[in-house]
Structure formats: structure tokens, C-alpha cells
N, C-alpha and C positions, 0 to 999 in steps of 0.2 A: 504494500500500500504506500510504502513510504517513496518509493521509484517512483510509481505512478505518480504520485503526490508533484515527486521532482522534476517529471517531463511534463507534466500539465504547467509550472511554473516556467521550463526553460521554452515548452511551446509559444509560450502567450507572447511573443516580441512584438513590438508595438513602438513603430516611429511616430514623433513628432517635431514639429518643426517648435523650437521653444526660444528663438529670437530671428528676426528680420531690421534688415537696412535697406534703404533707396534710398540713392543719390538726391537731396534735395532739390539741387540746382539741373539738376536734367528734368524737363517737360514729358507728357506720355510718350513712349518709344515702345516698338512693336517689332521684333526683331524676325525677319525675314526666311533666313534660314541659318542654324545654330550647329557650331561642334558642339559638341559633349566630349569633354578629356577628362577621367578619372583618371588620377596624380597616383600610380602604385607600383611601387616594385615589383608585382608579383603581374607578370606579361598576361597572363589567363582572367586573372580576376579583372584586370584592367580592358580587358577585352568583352567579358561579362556585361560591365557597368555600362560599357558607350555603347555595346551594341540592344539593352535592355534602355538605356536614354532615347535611342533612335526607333525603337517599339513605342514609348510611349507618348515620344512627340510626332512621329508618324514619319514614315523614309521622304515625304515631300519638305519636311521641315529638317529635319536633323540627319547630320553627319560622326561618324563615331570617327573620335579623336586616333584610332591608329591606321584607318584610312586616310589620312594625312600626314602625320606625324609617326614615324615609325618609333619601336621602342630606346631605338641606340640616341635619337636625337631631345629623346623628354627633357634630357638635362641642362639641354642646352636654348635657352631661354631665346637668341636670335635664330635657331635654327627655327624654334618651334613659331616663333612671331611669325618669319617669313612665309612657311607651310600653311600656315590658317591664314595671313592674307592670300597667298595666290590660292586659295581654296575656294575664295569669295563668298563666304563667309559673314554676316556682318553682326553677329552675335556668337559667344564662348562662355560655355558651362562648363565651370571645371569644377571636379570634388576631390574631396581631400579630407584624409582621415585625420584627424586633429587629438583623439585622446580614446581611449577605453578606459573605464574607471570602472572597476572590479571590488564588490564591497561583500562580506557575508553577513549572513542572517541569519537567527535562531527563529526557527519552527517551531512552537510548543509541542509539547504533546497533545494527543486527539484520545478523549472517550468519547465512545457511540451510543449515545440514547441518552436519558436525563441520570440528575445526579444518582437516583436510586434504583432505576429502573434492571442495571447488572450487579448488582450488589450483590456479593457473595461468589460462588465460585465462579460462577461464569463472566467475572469483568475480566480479565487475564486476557481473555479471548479478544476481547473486543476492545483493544489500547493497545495506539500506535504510539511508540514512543518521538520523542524530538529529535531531531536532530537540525544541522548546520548547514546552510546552503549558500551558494555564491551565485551571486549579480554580476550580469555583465551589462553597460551602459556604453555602447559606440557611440563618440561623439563626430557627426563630419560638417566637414565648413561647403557649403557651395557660395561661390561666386561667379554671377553674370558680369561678363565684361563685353562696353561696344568695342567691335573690333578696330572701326576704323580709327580710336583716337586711342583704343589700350585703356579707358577709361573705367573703371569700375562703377557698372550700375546697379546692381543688387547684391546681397551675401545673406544669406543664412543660414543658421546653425540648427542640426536635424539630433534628436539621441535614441538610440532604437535600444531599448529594453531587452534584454536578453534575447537579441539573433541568433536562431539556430543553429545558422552555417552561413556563410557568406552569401551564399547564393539568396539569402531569404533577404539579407541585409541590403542587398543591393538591391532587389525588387522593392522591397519598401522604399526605401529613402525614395529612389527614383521613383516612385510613384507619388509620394507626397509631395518631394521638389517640382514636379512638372505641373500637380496640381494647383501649388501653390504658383508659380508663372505665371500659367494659363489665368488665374486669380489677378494676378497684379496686372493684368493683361502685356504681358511680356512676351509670351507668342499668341498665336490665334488659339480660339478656341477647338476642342478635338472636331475632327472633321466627321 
């Protein structure tokens, strides 16, 4: 019971977006057609992200960041400026993992039915004891940048509650970052 107990907790992952900025001084802007570049060492996962960006803003809107930018040049900041301009491009979604914050937690123990209802021999039976569990909290920054001035238009900070596996973590976020755009009217709405 206590497993179950623990994969019902590690299941339940739950993004939110828990702070936003726009630019004050930029007017509405409505970005045309957008890279997506998740910022990741790891070539697969980063491949995951942009090509799950480009599902959920729709292939007429979005380009995944390693079809322009290959993995050798991420690090190099004029390589990559150059590739997303000649991509024509006039919006850049990049994410970027910023913290995992890992905390544990005491479960009490659990008896089943009221205070007297197992009294006697049969409570034994029916008491899970406590135990200790750990939290996982990913925090990622997204930033909208216009391409043509390198200017930063939007940023916000998403934290997904115990993601299963990556693959879950990137479906969220990206799904709530897009939502939230589409919101700010940053791109069109889904088609």
C-alpha cells in the first residue's frame, strides 16, 4: 500500500507557470513564425523539447531549434544568432532548466476505518505505517526573444511537481508555455 501510496504521489506532476514578464516598453507583437531551442546537454532530450514545441504551436508556426542550429554550434552564441537569423525567423523560444529542488517528507501513518471501529486484534491488519518520501520541483526559465533586435520580450518561470520522466516534463511545460503565449497573444491562436 505504501508503493502504491508513492507512485500515486510521484504520478500526480503538475506544471505551473508561477511568474511572468513582458517587456513594458514593446507594444502588442504577434510573432510570425518561432524557433523553439531547449538549452540541454543531453542531444535527445533536447530534441524531444523542440520537436514537442513544434506539435504544439503547429509545423506552420514553429521550427525546432536543431533544425537550424546543430548540437556542436549551441555554445556558441554568434554561431547560433547567425542560424536563427538566416532561418527567418522573427521570434525565439528558448528553455532552460534553471534548478531542481528536491525536499523530503514525512507521510504519517494511515489507520483504516474510525478510531474504534478495528480495535482489538484485527487493527494490525489494517495500519500502514509512515514513512519518508522525496519531492522533486523542476524549475525552467522560458524566454521569448524578437529576433530581429535580440530583444527580450517575454520570460517565464514554469515548476513541475514531481515529473515522472522527462518525457512527461517536457510535454507539460511545453504545453502550459504555449498556452500561456497563445494567452499573451504572442502567437496566433491554435488553428
Amino acid at each position: 500500500i505504501a508503493l502504491l501510496a508513492l507512485g500515486a504521489v510521484v504520478a500526480c506532476a503538475s506544471t505551473n507557470i508561477t511568474s511572468t514578464w513582458r517587456d513594458p516598453a514593446i507594444g502588442p507583437v504577434q510573432f510570425r513564425e518561432v524557433i523553439g531551442i531547449a538549452l540541454s546537454a543531453d542531444s535527445t532530450l533536447r530534441r524531444i523539447a523542440e520537436d514537442e514545441f513544434v506539435r504544439a504551436v503547429g509545423p506552420s508556426l514553429g521550427i525546432a531549434g536543431y533544425a537550424v542550429v546543430p548540437d556542436e554550434d549551441l555554445q556558441d552564441r554568434d554561431r547560433v544568432r547567425a542560424r536563427v537569423e538566416a532561418a527567418g525567423v522573427d521570434g525565439a523560444v528558448v528553455f532552460r532548466l534553471t534548478a531542481v529542488e528536491v525536499t523530503e517528507r514525512w507521510v504519517p501513518p494511515t489507520t483504516y476505518g474510525n478510531a474504534w471501529g478495528y480495535w482489538g486484534s484485527a487493527a494490525p491488519m489494517v495500519f500502514e505505517p509512515g514513512y519518508m518520501t522525496t519531492d522533486r520541483t523542476v524549475v525552467i526559465e522560458t524566454n521569448v526573444y524578437n529576433v530581429a533586435d535580440a530583444r527580450l520580450v517575454w520570460s517565464a518561470r514554469s515548476e513541475t511537481f514531481n515529473p515522472r520522466n522527462s518525457h512527461t516534463l517536457v510535454d507539460d511545460v511545453v504545453r502550459v508555455v504555449v498556452a500561456k503565449l497563445r494567452e499573451e497573444k504572442l502567437i496566433p491562436p491554435a488553428p
